[in-house]
Backbone atoms as SQL, in Angstrom:
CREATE TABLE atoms (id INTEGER PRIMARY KEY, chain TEXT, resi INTEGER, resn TEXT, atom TEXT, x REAL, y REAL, z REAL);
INSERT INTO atoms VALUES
  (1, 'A', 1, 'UNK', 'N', 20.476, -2.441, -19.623),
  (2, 'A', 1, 'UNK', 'CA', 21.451, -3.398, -19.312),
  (3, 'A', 1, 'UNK', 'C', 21.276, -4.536, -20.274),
  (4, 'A', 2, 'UNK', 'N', 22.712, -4.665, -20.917),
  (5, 'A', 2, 'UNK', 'CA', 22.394, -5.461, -22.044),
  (6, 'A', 2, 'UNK', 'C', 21.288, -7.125, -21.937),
  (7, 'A', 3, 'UNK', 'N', 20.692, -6.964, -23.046),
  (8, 'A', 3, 'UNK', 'CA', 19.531, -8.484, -22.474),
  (9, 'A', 3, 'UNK', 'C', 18.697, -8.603, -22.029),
  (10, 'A', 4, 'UNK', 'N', 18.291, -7.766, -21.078),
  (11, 'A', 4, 'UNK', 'CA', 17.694, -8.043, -19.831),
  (12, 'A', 4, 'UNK', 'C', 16.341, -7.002, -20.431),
  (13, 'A', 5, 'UNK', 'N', 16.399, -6.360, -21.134),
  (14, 'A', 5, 'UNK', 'CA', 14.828, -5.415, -21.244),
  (15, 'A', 5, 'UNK', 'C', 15.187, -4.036, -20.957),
  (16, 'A', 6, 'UNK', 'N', 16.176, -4.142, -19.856),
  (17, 'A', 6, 'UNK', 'CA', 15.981, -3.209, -18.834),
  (18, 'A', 6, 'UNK', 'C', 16.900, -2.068, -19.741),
  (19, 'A', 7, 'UNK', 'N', 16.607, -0.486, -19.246),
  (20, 'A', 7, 'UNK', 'CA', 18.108, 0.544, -19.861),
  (21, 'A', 7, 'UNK', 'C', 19.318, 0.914, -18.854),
  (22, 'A', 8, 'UNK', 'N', 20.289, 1.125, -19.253),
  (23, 'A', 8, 'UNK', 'CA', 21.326, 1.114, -18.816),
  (24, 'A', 8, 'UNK', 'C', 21.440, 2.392, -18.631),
  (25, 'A', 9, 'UNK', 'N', 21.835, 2.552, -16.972),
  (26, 'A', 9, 'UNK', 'CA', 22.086, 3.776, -17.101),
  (27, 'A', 9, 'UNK', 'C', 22.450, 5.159, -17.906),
  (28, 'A', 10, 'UNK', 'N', 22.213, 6.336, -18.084),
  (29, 'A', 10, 'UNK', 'CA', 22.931, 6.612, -19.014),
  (30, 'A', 10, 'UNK', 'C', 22.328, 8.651, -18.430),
  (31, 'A', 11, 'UNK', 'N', 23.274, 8.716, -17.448),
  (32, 'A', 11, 'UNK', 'CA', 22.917, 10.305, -17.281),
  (33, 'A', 11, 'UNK', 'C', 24.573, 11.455, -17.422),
  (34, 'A', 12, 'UNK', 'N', 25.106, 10.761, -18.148),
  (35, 'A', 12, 'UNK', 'CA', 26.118, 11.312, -18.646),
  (36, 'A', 12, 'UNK', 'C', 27.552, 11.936, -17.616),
  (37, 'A', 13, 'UNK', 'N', 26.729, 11.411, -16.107),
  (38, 'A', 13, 'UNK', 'CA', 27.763, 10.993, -14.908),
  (39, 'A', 13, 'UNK', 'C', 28.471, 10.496, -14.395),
  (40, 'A', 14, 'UNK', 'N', 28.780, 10.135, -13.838),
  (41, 'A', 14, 'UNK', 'CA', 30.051, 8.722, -12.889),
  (42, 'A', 14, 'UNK', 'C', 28.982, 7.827, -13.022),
  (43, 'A', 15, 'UNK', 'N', 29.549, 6.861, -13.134),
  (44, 'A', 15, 'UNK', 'CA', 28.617, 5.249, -12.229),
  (45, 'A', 15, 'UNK', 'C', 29.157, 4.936, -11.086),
  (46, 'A', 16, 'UNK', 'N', 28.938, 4.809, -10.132),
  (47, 'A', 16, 'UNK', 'CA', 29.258, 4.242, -9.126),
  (48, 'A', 16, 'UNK', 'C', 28.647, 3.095, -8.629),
  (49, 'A', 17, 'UNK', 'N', 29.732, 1.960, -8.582),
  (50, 'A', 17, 'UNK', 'CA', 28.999, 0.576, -8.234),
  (51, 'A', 17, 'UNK', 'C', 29.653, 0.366, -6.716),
  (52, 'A', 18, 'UNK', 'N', 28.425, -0.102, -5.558),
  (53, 'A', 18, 'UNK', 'CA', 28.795, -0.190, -4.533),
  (54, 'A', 18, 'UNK', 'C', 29.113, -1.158, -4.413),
  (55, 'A', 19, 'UNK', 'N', 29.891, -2.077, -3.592),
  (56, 'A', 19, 'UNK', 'CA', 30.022, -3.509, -3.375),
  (57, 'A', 19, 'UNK', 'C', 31.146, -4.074, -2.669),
  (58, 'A', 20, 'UNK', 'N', 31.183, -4.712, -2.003),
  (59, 'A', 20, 'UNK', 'CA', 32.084, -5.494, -1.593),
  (60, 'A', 20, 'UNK', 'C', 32.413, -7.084, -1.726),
  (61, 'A', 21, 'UNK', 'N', 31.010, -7.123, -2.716),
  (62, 'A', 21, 'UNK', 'CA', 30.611, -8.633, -3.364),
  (63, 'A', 21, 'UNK', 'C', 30.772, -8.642, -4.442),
  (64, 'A', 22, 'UNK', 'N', 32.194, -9.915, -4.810),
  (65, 'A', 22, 'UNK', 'CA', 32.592, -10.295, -5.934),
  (66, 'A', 22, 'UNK', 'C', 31.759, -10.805, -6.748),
  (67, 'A', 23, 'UNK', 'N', 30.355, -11.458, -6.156),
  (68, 'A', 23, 'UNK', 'CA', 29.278, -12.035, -7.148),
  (69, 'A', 23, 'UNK', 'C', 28.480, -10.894, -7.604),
  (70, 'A', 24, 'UNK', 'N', 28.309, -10.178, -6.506),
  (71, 'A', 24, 'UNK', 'CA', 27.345, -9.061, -7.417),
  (72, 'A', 24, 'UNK', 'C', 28.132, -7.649, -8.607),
  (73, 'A', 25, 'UNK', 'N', 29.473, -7.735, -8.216),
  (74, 'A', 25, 'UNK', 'CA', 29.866, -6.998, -9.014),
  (75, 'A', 25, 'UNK', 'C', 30.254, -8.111, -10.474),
  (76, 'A', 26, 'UNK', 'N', 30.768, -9.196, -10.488),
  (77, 'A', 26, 'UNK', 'CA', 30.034, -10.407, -11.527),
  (78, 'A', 26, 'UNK', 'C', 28.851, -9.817, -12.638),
  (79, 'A', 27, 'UNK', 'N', 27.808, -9.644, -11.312),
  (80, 'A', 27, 'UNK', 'CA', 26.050, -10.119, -12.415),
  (81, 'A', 27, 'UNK', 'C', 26.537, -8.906, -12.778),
  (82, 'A', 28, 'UNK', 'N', 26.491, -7.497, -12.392),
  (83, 'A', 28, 'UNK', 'CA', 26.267, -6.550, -13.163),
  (84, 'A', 28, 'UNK', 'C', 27.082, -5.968, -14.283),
  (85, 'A', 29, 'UNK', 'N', 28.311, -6.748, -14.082),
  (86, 'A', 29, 'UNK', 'CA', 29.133, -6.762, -15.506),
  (87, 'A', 29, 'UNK', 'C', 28.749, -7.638, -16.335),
  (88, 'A', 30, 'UNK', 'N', 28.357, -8.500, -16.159),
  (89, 'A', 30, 'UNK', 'CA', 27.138, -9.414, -17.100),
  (90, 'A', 30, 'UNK', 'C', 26.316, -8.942, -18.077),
  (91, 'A', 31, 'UNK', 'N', 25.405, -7.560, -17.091),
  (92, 'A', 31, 'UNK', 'CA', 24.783, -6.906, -17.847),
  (93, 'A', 31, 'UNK', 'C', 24.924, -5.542, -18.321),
  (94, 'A', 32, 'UNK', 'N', 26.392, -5.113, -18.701),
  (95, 'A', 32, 'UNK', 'CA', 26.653, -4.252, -19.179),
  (96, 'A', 32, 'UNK', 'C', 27.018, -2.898, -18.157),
  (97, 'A', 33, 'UNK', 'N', 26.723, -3.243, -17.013),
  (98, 'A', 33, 'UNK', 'CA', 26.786, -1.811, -16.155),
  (99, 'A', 33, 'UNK', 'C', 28.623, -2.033, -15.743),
  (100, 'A', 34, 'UNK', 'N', 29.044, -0.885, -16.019),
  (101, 'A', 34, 'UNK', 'CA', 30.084, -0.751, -15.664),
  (102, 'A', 34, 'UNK', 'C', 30.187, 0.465, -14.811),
  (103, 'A', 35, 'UNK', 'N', 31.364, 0.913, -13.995),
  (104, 'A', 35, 'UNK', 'CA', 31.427, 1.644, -13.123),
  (105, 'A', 35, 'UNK', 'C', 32.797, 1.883, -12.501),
  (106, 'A', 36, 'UNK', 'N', 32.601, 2.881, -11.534),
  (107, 'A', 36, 'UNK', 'CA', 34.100, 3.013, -10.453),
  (108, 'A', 36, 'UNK', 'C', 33.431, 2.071, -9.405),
  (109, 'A', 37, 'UNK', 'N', 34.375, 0.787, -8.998),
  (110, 'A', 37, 'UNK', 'CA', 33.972, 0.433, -8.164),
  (111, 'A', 37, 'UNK', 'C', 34.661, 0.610, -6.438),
  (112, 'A', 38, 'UNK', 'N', 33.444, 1.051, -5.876),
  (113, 'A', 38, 'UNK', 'CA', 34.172, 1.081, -4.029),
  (114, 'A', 38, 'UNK', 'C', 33.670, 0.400, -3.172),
  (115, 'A', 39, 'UNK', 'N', 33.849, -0.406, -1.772),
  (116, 'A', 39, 'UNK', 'CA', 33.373, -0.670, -1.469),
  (117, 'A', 39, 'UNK', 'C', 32.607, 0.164, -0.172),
  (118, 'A', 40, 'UNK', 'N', 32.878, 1.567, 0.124),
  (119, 'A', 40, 'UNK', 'CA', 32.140, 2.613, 0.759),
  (120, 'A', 40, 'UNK', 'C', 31.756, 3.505, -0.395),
  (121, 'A', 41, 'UNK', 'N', 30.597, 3.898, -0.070),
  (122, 'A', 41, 'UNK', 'CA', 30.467, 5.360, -0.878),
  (123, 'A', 41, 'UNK', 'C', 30.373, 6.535, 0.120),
  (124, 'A', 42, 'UNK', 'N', 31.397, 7.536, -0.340),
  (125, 'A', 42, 'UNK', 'CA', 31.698, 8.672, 0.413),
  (126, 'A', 42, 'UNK', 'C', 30.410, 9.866, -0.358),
  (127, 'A', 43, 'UNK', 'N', 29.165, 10.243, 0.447),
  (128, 'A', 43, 'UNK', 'CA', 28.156, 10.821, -0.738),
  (129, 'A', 43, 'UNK', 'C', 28.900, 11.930, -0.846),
  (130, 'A', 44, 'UNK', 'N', 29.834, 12.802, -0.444),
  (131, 'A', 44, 'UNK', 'CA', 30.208, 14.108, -0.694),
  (132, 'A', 44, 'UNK', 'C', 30.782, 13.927, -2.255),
  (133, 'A', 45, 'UNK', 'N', 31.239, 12.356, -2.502),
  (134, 'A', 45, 'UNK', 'CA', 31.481, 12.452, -3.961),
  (135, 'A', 45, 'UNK', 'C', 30.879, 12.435, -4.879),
  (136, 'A', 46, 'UNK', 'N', 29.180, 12.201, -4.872),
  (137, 'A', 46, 'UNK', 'CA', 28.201, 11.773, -5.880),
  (138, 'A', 46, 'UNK', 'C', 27.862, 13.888, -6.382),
  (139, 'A', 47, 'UNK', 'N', 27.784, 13.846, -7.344),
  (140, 'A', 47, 'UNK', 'CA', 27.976, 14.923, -8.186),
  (141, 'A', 47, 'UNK', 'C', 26.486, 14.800, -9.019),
  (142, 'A', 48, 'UNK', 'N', 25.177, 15.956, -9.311),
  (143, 'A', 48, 'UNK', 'CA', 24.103, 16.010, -10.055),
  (144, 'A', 48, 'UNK', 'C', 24.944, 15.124, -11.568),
  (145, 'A', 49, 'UNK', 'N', 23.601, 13.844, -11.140),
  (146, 'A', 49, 'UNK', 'CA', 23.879, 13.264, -12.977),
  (147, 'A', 49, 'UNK', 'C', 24.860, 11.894, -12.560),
  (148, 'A', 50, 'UNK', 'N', 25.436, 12.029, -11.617),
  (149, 'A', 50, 'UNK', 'CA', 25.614, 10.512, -11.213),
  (150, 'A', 50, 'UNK', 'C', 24.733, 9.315, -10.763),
  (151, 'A', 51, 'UNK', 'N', 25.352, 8.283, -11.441),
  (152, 'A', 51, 'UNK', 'CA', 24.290, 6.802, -10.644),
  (153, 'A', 51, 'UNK', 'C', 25.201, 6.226, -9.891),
  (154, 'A', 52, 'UNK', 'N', 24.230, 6.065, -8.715),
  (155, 'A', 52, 'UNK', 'CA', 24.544, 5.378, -7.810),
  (156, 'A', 52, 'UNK', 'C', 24.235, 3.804, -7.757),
  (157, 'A', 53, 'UNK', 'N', 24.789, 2.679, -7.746),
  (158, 'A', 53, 'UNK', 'CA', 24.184, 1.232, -8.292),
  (159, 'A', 53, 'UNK', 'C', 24.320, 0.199, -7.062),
  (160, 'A', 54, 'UNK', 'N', 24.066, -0.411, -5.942),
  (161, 'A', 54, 'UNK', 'CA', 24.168, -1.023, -5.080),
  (162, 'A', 54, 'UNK', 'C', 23.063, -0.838, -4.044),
  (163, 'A', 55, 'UNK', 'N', 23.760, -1.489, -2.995),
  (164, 'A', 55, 'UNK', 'CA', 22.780, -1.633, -1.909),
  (165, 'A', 55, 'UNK', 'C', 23.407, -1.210, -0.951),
  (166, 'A', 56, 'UNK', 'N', 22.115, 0.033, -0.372),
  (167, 'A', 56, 'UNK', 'CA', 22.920, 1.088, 0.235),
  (168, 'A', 56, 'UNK', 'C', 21.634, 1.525, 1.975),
  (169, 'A', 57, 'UNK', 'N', 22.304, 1.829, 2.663),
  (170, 'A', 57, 'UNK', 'CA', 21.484, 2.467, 3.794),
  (171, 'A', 57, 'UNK', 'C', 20.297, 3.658, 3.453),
  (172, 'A', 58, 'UNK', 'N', 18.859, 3.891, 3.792),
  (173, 'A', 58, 'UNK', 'CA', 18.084, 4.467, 3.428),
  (174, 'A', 58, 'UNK', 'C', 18.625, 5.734, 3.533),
  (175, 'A', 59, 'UNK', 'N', 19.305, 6.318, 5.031),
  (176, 'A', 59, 'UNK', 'CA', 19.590, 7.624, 5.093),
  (177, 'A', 59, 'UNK', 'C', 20.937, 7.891, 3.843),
  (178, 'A', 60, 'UNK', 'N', 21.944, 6.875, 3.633),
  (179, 'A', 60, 'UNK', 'CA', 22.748, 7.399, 2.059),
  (180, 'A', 60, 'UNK', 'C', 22.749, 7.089, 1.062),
  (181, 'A', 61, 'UNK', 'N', 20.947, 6.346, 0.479),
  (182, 'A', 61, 'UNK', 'CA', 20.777, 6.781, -0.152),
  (183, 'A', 61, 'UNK', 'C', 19.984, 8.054, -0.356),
  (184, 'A', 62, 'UNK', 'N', 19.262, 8.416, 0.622),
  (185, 'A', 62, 'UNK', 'CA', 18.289, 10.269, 0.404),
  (186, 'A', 62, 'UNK', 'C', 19.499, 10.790, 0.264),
  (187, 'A', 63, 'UNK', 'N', 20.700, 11.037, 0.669),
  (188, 'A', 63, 'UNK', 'CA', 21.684, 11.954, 0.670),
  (189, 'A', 63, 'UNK', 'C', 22.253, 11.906, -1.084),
  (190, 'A', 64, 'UNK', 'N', 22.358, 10.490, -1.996),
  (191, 'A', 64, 'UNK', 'CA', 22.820, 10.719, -2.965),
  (192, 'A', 64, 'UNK', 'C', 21.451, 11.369, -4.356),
  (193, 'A', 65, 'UNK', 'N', 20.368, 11.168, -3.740),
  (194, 'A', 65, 'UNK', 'CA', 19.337, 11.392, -4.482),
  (195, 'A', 65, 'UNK', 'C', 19.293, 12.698, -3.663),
  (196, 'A', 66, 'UNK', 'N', 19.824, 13.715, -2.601),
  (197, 'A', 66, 'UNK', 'CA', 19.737, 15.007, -2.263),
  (198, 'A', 66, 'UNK', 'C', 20.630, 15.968, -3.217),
  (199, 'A', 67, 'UNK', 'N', 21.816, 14.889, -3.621),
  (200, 'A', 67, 'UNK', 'CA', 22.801, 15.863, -4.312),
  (201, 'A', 67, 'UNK', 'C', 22.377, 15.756, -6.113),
  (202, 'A', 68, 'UNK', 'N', 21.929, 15.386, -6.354),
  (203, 'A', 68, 'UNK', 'CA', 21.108, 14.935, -7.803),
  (204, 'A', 68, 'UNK', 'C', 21.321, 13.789, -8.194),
  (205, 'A', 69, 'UNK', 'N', 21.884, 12.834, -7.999),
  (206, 'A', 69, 'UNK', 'CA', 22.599, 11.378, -8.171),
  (207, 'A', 69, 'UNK', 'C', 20.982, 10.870, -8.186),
  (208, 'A', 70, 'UNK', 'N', 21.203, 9.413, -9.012),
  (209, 'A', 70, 'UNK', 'CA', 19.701, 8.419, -8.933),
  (210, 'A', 70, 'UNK', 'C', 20.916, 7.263, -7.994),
  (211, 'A', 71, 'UNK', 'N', 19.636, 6.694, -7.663),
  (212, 'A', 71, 'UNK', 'CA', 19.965, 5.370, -7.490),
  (213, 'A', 71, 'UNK', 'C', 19.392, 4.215, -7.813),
  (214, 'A', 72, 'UNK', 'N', 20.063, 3.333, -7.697),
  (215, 'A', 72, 'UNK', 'CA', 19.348, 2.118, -8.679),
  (216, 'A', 72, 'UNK', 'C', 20.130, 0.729, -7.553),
  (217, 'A', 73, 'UNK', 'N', 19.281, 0.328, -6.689),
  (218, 'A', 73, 'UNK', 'CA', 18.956, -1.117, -6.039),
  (219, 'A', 73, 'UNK', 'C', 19.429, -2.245, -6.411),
  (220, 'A', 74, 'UNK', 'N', 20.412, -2.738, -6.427),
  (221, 'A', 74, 'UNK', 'CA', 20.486, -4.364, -6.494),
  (222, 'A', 74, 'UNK', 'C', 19.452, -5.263, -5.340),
  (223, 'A', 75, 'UNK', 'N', 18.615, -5.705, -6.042),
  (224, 'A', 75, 'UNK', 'CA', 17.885, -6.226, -5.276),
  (225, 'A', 75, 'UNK', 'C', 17.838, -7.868, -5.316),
  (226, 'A', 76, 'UNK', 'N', 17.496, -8.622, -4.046),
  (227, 'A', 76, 'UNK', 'CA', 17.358, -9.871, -4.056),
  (228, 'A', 76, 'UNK', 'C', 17.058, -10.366, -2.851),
  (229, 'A', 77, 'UNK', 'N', 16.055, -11.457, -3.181),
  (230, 'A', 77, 'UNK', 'CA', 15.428, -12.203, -2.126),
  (231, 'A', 77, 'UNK', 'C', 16.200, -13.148, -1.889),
  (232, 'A', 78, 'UNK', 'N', 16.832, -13.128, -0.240),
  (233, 'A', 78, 'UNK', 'CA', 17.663, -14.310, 0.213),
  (234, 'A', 78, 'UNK', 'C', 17.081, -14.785, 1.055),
  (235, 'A', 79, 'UNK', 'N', 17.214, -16.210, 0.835),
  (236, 'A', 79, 'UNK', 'CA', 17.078, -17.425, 1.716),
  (237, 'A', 79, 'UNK', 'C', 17.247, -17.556, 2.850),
  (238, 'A', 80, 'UNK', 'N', 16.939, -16.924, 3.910),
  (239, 'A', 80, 'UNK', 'CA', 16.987, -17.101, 5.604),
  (240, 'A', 80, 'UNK', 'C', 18.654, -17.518, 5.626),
  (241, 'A', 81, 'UNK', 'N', 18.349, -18.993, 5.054),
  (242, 'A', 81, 'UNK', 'CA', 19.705, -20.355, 5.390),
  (243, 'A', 81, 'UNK', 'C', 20.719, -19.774, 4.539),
  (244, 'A', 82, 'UNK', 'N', 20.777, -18.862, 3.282),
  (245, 'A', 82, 'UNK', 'CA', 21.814, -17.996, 2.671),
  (246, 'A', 82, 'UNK', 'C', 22.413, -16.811, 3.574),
  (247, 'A', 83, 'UNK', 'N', 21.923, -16.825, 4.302),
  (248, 'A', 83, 'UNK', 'CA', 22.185, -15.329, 4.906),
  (249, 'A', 83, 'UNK', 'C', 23.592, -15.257, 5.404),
  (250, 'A', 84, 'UNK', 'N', 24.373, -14.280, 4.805),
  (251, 'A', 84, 'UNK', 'CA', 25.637, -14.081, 5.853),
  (252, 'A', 84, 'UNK', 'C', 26.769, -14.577, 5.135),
  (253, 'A', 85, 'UNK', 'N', 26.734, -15.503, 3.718),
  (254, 'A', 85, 'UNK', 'CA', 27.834, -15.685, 2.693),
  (255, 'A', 85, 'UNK', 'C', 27.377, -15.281, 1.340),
  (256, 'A', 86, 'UNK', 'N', 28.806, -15.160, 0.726),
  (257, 'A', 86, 'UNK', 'CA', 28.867, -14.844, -0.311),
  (258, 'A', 86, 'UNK', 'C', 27.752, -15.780, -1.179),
  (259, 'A', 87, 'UNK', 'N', 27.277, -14.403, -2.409),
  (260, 'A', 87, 'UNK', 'CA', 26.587, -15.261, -3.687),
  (261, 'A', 87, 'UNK', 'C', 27.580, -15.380, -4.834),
  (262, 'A', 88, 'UNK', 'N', 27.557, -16.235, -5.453),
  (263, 'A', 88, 'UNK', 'CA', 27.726, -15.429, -6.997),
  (264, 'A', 88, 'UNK', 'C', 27.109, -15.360, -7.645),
  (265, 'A', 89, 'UNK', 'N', 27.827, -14.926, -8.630),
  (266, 'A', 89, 'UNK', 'CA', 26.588, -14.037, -9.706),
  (267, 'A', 89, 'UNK', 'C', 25.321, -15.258, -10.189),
  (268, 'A', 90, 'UNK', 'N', 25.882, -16.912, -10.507),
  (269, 'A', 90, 'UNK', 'CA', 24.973, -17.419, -10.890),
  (270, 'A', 90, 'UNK', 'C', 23.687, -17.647, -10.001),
  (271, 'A', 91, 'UNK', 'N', 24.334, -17.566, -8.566),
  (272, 'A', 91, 'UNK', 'CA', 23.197, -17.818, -7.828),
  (273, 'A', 91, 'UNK', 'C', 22.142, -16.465, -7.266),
  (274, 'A', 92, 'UNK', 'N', 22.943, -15.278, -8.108),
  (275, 'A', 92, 'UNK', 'CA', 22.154, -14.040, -7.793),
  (276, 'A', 92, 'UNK', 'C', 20.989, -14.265, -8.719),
  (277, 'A', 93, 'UNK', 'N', 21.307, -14.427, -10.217),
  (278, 'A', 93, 'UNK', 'CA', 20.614, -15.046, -11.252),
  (279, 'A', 93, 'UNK', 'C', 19.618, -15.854, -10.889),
  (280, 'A', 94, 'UNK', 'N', 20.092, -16.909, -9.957),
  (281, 'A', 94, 'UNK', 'CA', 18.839, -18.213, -9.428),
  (282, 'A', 94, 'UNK', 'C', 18.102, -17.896, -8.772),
  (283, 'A', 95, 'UNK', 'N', 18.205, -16.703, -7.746),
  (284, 'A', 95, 'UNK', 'CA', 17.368, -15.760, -7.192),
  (285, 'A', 95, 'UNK', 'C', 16.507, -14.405, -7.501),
  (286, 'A', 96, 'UNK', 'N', 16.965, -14.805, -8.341),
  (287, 'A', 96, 'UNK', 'CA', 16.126, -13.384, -9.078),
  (288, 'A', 96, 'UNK', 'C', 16.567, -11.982, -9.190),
  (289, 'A', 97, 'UNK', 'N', 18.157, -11.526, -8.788),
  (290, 'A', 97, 'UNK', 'CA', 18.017, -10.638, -8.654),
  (291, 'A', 97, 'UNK', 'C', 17.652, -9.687, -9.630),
  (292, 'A', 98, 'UNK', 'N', 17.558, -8.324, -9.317),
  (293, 'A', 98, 'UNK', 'CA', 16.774, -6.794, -10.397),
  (294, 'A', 98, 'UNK', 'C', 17.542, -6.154, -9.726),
  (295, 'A', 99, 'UNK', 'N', 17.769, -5.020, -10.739),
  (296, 'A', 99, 'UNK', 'CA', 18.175, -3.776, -10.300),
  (297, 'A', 99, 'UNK', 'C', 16.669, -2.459, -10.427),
  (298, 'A', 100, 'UNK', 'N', 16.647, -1.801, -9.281),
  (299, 'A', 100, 'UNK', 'CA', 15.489, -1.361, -9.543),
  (300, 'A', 100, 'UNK', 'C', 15.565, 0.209, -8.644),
  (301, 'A', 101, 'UNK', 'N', 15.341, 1.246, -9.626),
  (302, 'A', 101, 'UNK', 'CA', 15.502, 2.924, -9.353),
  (303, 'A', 101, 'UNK', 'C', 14.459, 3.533, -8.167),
  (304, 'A', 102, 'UNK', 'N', 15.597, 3.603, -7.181),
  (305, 'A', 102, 'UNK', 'CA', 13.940, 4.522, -5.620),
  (306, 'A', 102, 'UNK', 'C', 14.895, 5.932, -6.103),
  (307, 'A', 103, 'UNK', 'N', 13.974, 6.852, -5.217),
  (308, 'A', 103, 'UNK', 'CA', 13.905, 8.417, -5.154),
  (309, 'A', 103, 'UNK', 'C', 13.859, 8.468, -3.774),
  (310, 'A', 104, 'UNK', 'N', 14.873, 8.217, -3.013),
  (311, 'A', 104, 'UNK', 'CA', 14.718, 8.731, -1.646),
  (312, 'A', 104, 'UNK', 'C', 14.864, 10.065, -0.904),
  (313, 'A', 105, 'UNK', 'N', 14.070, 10.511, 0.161),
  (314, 'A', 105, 'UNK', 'CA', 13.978, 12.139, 0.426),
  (315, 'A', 105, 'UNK', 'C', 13.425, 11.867, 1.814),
  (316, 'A', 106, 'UNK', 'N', 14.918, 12.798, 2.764),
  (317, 'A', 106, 'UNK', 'CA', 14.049, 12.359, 4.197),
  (318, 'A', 106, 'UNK', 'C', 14.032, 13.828, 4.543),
  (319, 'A', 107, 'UNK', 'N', 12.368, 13.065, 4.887),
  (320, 'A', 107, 'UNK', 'CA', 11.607, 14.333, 5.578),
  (321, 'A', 107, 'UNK', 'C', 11.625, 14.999, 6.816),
  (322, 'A', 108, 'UNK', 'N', 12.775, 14.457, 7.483),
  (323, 'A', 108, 'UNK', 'CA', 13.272, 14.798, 8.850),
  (324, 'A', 108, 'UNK', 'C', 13.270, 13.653, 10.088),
  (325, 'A', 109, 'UNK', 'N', 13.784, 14.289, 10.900),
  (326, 'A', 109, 'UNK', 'CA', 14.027, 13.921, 12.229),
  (327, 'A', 109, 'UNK', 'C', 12.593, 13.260, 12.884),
  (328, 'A', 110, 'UNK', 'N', 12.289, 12.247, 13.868),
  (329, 'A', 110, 'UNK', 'CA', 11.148, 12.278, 14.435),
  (330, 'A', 110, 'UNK', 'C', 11.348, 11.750, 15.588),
  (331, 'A', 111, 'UNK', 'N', 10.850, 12.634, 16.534),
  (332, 'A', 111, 'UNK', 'CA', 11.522, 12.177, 17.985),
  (333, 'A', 111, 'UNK', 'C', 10.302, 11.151, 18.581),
  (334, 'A', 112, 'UNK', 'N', 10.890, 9.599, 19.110),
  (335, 'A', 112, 'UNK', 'CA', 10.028, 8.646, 19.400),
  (336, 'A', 112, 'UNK', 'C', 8.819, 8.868, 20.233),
  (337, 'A', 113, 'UNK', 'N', 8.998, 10.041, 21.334),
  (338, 'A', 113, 'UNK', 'CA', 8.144, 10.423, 21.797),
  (339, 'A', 113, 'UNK', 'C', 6.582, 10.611, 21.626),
  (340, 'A', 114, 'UNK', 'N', 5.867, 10.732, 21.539),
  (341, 'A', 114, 'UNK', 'CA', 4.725, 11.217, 20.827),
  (342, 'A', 114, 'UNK', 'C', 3.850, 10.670, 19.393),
  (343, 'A', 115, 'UNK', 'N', 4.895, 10.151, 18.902),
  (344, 'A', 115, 'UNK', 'CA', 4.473, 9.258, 17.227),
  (345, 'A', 115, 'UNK', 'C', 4.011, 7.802, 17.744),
  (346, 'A', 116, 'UNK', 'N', 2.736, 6.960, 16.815),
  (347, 'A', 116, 'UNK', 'CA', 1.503, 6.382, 16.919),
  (348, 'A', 116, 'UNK', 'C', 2.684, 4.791, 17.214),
  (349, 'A', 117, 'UNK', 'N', 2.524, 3.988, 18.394),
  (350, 'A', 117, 'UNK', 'CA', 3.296, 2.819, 18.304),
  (351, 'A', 117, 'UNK', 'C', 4.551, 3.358, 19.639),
  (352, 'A', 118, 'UNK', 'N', 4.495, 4.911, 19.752),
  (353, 'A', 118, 'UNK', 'CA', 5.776, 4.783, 20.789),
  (354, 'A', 118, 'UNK', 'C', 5.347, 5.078, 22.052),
  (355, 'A', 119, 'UNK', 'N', 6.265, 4.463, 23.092),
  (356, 'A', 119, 'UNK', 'CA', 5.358, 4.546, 24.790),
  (357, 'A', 119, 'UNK', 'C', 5.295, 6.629, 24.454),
  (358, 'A', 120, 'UNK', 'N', 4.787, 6.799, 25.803),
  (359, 'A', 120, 'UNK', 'CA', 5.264, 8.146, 26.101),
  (360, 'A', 120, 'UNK', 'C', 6.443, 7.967, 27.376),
  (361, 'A', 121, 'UNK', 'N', 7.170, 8.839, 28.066),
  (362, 'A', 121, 'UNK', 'CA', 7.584, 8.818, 28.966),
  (363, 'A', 121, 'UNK', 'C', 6.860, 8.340, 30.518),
  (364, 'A', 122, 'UNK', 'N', 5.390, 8.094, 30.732),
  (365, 'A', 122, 'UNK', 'CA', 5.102, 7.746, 31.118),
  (366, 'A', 122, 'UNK', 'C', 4.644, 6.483, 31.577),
  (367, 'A', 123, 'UNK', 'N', 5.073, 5.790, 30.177),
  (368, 'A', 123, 'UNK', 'CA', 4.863, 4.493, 30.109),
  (369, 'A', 123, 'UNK', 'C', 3.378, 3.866, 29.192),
  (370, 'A', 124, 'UNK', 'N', 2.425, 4.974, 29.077),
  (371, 'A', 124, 'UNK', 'CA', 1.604, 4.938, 28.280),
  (372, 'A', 124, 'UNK', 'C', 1.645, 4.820, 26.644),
  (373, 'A', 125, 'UNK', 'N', 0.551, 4.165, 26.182),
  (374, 'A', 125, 'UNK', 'CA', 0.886, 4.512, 24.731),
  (375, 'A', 125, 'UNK', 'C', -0.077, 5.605, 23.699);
């Protein structure tokens, strides 16, 4: 991404930029990432070799990293007292945001029952 150090996507796929935020779709045209932008991602559309670029639910993102898609995190630390309005891009900038690549893969189902922290039905732990 231009400037920044960082590389720009480049797996010869769709980009897909998630967002419904005019500031964050801002920073990342800033830095060169361009894309189809939506503000849902439907994963039945992510295709092996697509990037996925936003901030997304753990279970869709394993689903776009199930179909071969990467994903790549807009990330940023917000301010408690920020919470709940819009940024823009300069103040994504003032915060630090990164874009930064997970590999998510879920390993299944786990029923609360029985796992370390959950009562049992008995009320025990």
């Amino acid at each position: 991404m231009s400037g920044t150090g960082e590389e720009a996507p480049s797996s010869g796929g769709a980009v897909w930029l998630v967002s419904r935020h005019a500031g964050a779709l801002e920073w990342l045209r800033r830095r060169g990432v361009r894309g189809q932008v939506v503000r849902h991602l439907d994963p039945r559309q992510v295709r092996a070799g697509d990037v996925v670029v936003g901030v997304l639910p753990v279970a869709l993102a394993a689903q776009v990293c199930a179909r071969g898609g990467r994903f790549i995190a807009l990330e940023v630390e917000v301010p408690e007292e920020w919470r709940g309005r819009e940024l823009s891009a300069e103040e994504l900038e003032r915060l630090g945001a990164r874009l930064v690549e997970y590999q998510v893969r879920c390993v299944g189902e786990v029923k609360a029952e029985g796992w370390c922290g959950a009562e049992s039905g008995d009320g025990r732990r």
